[in-house]
N, C-alpha and C positions, 0 to 999 in steps of 0.2 A: 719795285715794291713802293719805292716813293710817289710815281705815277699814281698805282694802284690806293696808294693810301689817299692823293688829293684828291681822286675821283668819286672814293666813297663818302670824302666829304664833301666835296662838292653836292653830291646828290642826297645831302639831309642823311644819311646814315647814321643811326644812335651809335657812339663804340662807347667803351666802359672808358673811365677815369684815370688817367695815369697814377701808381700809386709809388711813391715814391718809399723804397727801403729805410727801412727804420737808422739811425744812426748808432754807432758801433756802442754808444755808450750814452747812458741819462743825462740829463742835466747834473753836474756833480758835485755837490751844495754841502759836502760832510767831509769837509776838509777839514785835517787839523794835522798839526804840525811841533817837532821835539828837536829840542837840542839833544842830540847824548853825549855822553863820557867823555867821546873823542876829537869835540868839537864839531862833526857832522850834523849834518838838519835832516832831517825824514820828515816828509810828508807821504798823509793816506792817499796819495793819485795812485790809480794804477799802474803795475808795474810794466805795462805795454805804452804807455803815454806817448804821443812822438816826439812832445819838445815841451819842456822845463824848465826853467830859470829862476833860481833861486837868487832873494837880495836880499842884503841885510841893510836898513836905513839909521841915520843918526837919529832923526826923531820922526812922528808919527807927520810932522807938517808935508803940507801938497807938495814943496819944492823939496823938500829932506834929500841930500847928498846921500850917496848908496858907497857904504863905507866896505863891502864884501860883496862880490857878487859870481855866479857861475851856473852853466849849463849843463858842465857833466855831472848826471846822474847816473845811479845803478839801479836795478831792481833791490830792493830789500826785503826779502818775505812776497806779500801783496801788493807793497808798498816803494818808493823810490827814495832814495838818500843820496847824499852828497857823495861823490864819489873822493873827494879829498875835506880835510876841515874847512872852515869857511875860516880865512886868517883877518881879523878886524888889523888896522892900521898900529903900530905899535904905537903905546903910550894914552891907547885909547881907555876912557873909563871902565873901568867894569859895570856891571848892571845889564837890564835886560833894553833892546831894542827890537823897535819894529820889523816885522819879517813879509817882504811879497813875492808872490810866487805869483809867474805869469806861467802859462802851459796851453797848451793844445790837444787834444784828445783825436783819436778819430773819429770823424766824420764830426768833428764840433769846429767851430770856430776859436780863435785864439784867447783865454779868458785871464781872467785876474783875479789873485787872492790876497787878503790883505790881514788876514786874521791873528796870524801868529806870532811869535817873539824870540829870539836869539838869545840866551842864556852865555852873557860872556862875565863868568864865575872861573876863580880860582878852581881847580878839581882836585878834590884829594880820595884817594883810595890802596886800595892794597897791594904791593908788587909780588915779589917773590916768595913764598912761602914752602915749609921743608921740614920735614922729620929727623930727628939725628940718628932712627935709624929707621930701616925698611920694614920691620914689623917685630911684632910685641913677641916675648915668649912665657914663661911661667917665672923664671929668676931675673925678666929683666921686663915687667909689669908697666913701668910708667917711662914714653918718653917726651923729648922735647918739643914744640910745633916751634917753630922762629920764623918769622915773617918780615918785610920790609913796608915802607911806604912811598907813594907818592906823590908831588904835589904841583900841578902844572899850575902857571901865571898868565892866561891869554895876551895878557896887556903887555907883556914881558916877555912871552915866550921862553920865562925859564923854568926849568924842572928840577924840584929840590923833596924833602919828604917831610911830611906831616909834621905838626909843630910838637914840641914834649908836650905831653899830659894828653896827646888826643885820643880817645878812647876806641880800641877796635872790637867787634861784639862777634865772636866764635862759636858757630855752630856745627857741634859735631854728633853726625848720628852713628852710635855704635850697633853693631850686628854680631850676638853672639851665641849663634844655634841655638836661636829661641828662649836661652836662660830667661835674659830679663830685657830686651830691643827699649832701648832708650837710646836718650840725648844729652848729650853734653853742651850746656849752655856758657859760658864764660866771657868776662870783657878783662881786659887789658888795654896798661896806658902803652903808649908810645915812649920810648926814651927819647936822650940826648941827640942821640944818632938815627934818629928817624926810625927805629924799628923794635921787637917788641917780640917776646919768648913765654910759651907757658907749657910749664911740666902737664902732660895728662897721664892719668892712668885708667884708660876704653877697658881695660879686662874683655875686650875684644877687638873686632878688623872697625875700623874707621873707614866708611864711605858717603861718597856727596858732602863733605862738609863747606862753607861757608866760613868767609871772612870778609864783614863790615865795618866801615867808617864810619863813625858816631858822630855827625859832627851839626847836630842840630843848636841852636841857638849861635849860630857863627858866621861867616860870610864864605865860608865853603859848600861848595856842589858836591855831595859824596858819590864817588863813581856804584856802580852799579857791584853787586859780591862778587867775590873772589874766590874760586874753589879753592878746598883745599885738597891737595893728593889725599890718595889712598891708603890708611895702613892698614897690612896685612895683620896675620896673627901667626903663629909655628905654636901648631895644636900635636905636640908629642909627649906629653907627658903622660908618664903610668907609673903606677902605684899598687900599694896589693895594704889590707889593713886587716886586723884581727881583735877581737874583744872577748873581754868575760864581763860575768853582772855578778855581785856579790848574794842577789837573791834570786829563787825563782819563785817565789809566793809574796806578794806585799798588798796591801790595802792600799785602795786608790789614795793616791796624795800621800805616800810614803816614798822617801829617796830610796833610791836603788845605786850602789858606784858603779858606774863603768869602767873598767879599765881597758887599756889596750897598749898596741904598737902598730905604726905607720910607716913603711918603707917606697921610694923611688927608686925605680930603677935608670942606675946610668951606665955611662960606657963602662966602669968597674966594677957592676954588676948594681944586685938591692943595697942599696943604703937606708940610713935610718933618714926618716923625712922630717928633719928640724921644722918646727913654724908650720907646720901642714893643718889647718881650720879644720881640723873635726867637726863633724857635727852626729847628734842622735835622734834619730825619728820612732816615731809608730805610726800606727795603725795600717800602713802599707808600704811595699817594699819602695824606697826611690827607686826616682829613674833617673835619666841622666841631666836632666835642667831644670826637678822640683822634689822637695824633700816635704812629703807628706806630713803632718801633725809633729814639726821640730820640737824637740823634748830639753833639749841645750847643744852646747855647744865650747870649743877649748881648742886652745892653740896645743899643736904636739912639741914637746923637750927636744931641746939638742939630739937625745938617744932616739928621739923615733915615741917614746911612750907616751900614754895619754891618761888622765881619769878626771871624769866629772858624775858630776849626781846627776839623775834625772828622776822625774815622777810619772810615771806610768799610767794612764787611766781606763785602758780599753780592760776587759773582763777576759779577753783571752788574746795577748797582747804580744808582740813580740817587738824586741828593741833592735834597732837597725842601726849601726855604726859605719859611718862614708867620710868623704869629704864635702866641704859644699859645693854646690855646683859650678861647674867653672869651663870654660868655653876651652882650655888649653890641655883635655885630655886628649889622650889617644882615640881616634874612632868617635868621638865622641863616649867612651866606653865608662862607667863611672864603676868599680869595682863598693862592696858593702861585704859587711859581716853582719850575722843575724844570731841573737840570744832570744829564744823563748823564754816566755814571762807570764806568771799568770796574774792576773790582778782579781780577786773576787768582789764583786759586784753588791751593793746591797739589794733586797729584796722586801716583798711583801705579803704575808700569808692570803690567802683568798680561799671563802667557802670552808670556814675556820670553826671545825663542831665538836667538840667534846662530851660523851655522855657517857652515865653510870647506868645502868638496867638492874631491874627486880633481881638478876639472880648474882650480879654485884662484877659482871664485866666491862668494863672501859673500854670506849670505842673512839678511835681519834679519828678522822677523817678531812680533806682539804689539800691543799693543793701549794705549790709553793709557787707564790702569785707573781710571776716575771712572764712579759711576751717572749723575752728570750731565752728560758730556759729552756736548753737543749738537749741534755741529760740526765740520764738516771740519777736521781739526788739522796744521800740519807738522809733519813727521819726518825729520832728518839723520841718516842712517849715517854714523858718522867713524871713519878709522884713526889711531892712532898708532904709531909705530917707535920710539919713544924711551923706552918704559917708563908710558906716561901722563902725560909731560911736555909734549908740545905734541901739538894732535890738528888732521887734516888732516878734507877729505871728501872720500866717495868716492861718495855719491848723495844728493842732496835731493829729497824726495816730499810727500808729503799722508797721511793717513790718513782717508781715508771712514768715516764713521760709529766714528770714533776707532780703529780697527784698519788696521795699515802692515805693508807686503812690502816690502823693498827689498832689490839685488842688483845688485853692483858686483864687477867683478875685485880680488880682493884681492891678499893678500902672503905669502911662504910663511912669513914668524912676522913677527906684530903682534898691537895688541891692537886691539878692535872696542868700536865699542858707539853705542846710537841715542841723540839730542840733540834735546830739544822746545824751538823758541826759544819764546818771553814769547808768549804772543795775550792778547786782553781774558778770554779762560777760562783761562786757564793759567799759571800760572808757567812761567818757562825750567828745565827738570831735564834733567841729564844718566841714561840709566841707567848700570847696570854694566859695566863696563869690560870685556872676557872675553878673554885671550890664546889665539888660536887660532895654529897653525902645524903643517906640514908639510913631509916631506923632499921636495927635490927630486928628480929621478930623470929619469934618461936612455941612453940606447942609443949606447954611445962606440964601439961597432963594429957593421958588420950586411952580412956576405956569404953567398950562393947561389952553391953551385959543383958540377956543371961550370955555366957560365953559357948553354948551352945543350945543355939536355938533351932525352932523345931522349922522347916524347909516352910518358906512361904509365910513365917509368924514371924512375928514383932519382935523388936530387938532396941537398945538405947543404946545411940549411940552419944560420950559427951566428953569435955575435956574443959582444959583453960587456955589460950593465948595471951603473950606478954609480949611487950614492946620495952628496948631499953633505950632508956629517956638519962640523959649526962652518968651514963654507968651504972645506973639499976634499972635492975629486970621491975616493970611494973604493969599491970594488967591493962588491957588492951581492947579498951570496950567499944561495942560498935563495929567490928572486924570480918569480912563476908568470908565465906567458906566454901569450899565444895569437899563435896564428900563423892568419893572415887571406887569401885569396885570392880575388881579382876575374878572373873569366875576360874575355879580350878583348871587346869589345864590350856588355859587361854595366854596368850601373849598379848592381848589388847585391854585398858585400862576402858571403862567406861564411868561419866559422872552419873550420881544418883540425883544430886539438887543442887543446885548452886546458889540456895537462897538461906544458907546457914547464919546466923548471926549472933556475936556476943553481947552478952550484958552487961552492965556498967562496973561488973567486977573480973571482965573476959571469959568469964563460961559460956559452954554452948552445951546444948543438949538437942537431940535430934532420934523422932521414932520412924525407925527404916525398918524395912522387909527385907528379911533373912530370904534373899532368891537361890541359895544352894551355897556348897562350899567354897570357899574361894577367899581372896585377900581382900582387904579395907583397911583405906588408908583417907587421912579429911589433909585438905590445902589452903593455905590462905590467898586470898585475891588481892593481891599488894596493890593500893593505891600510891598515887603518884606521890613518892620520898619515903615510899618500904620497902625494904627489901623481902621476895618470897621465905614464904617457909611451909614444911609439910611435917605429917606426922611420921611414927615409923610405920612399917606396914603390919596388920593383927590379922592372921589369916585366922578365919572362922571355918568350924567342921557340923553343920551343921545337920539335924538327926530328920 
């Protein structure tokens, strides 16, 4: 093959370009480099590198003595770190110092970094930390966190713990079936003895929490958090509760008492539940980790009993007696008693018409004006005669689907108006009062003469009308008429003229045609504020 290859170059043969394979890795120019907690150096080289050597130098100068130095690394992540701390010389100052990293990559040649810096700080952070107990229950709510500290000296390599007053910052996230998932934030100083206790009460399990060293404005490096364990919860508690309400009808924003009794059950059966948080809601049943529209609330007696007030506002409303919510039931299970209650609502009339008609009937009509009225509601028509000083009735009804007609003979001047007594939906509301009145009026004379007239002749017919004006009967001038006629044996009324009118002393007088035997009777045409009136009826026998 080697023949064959100088032969084809001997003889001018074009071949392609040798291409040489890319190398294993870029140029690698995004180096950076950390001290951590442990005194170890990580740098960003790959964590396949072939050769690494980390130095630590006394100063940044060309000649600077290399006060730490080492080749074994590990992988870290992506990354490489010192496989042991890097130990500076003891006695050496603290402060930061120059860091170079010589390495090798594959398929690179052997390079140099020079960027970085060696953190040789005091380190303090958090050691041991511990619950006093395994987990929380209902009678034993809040316990201890106690924790320790640490405090390394590079220069010294000695280890001792945090100085007093140094502040530790405790984060704790509580989980408690969704009640209320929060956190508990708290700092704490350090004591004498290096270490440092804070009572919690999580009213649930404690997970992932966090413990830091505070130690900004100081010459300490704060190591990196510190978990803290896990506390559990012991969710066995159960309970059973019962209530009365001293009313079942009150107007919104009226106290209502609750009373009750509250018992646990324990190994020696239900007991009465001393200190157990009641609580009273509406408008919907709790569940187990939110107490819908809280009405109040009260610690239960020694004996288990309980009473508070609450104020009610839903219109058809029912009171719910629990405990508050609380992560340490049984099942999650939150037991309630339930008191219906009604609370009546105010309201609005709509489509609000009162009227009095010519023959002196009262008509109320309208609607009792709520979007939410949902049932059949009563409705009194009431008169008064006194000015709206005392009101009588003149019909009690119902309103179907909240709209009422009512119609009662009334009075020729009063005043009117509809009355919704109390239901569990409604308040009692009077509406507006409306003074209707009309004149009386009447027919104080009424003759046909000759009184037997001859069939198809002439006949007078004439009278007087009176209107009573503040209690006297007085004539009535100006007043239209009809004059009406029933033939014998007929059941239907027919008018003869509707063009009758009196003169300025209320007489009428009118010449009609006798068209056969039969009744006659004249009416008056009530304008608007008279009431009707007619005559008696004069049957004529005519020859």
């Amino acid at each position: 093959m080697r023949a064959a290859a100088v032969l084809a170059l001997s003889a001018g043969v074009t071949v392609p370009a040798v291409i040489h394979a890319p190398a294993a890795h870029a140029d690698w120019t995004n180096i950076t480099g950390i001290t951590e907690d442990s005194g170890r150096y990580t740098v960003t080289l790959p964590s396949d590198a072939l050769w690494v050597k980390v130095s630590v130098l006394a100063s940044a100068a060309p000649d600077a003595a290399v006060l730490a130095s080492t080749e074994e690394v590990i992988p870290y992540g992506s990354r490489v770190t010192t496989k042991e701390p890097l130990t500076l010389p003891l006695g050496t100052a603290l402060g930061d110092y120059p860091v170079r990293v010589d390495y090798r990559l594959a398929g690179e040649t052997t390079k140099q970094w020079t960027g970085g810096t060696y953190g040789h700080h005091k380190h303090v952070g958090v050691g041991k930390l511990s619950f006093d107990r395994p987990s929380t229950d209902w009678d034993h709510r809040t316990v201890v966190l106690s924790g320790t500290t640490t405090l390394w000296d590079p220069s010294t390599g000695e280890r001792t713990t945090a100085p007093e007053g140094t502040k530790v910052r405790l984060s704790l996230p509580v989980e408690d079936s969704n009640i209320s998932n929060r956190t508990i934030n708290a700092e704490v100083l350090v004591g004498a003895d290096g270490a440092f206790a804070l009572p919690v009460t999580p009213n649930g399990s404690l997970q992932n929490g966090t413990a830091t060293v505070l130690a900004a404005g100081t010459d300490l490096d704060p190591d990196a958090a510190a978990y803290v364990p896990n506390l559990g919860i012991d969710a066995t508690l159960r309970y059973r509760i019962s209530s009365d309400v001293s009313k079942y009808r009150v107007l919104a924003g009226t106290d209502v008492r609750v009373t009750g009794r509250v018992e646990r059950l324990t190994p020696d059966g239900w007991k009465p539940f001393a200190g157990a948080p009641v609580v009273a809601s509406g408008g919907a049943e709790p569940s187990f980790s939110t107490t819908p529209t809280s009405l109040g609330g009260v610690t239960a007696a020694a004996d288990g009993t309980f009473s508070l007030n609450v104020r009610p506002y839903y219109a058809t409303d029912a009171i719910y007696t629990s405990l508050r919510p609380s992560p340490y039931y049984t099942n999650s299970y939150r037991p309630y008693d339930r008191n219906d209650i009604a609370v009546p609502q105010p309201f609005s009339y709509s489509s609000y018409r009162i009227t009095l008609d010519a023959y002196g009937k009262v008509t109320a009509t309208g609607t009792i004006g709520s979007n939410y009225c949902s049932a059949t509601q009563p409705a009194v028509l009431q008169y008064s005669r006194d000015g709206g000083r005392t009101w009588g009735t003149l019909r009690s009804g119902t309103a179907p689907s909240c709209g009422y007609n009512l119609s009662a003979w009334g009075y020729t001047d009063a005043r009117y108006r509809v009355y919704h007594p109390e239901t569990d939906q409604f308040v009692a509301k009077a509406g507006t009062s409306i003074r209707l009145a009309r004149y009386a009026t009447r027919f104080s004379a009424f003759t046909i003469s000759p009184t037997r007239p001859v069939v198809n002749g002439k006949m007078t017919v004439s009278g007087t009308v009176q209107r009573k004006v503040n209690g006297v009967w007085k004539a009535y001038p100006g007043a239209r008429l009809t004059l009406y006629f029933k033939p014998k044996g007929d059941t239907q009324w027919y008018w003869v003229t509707q063009s009758v009118t009196t003169n300025t002393y209320g007489n009428f007088s009118y010449r009609a045609t006798a068209y056969g035997d039969g009744s006659w009777a004249m009416a008056l045409q009530p304008p608007a504020g008279y009431f009707y009136s007619e005559t008696n009826v004069k049957y004529i026998d005519a020859r």
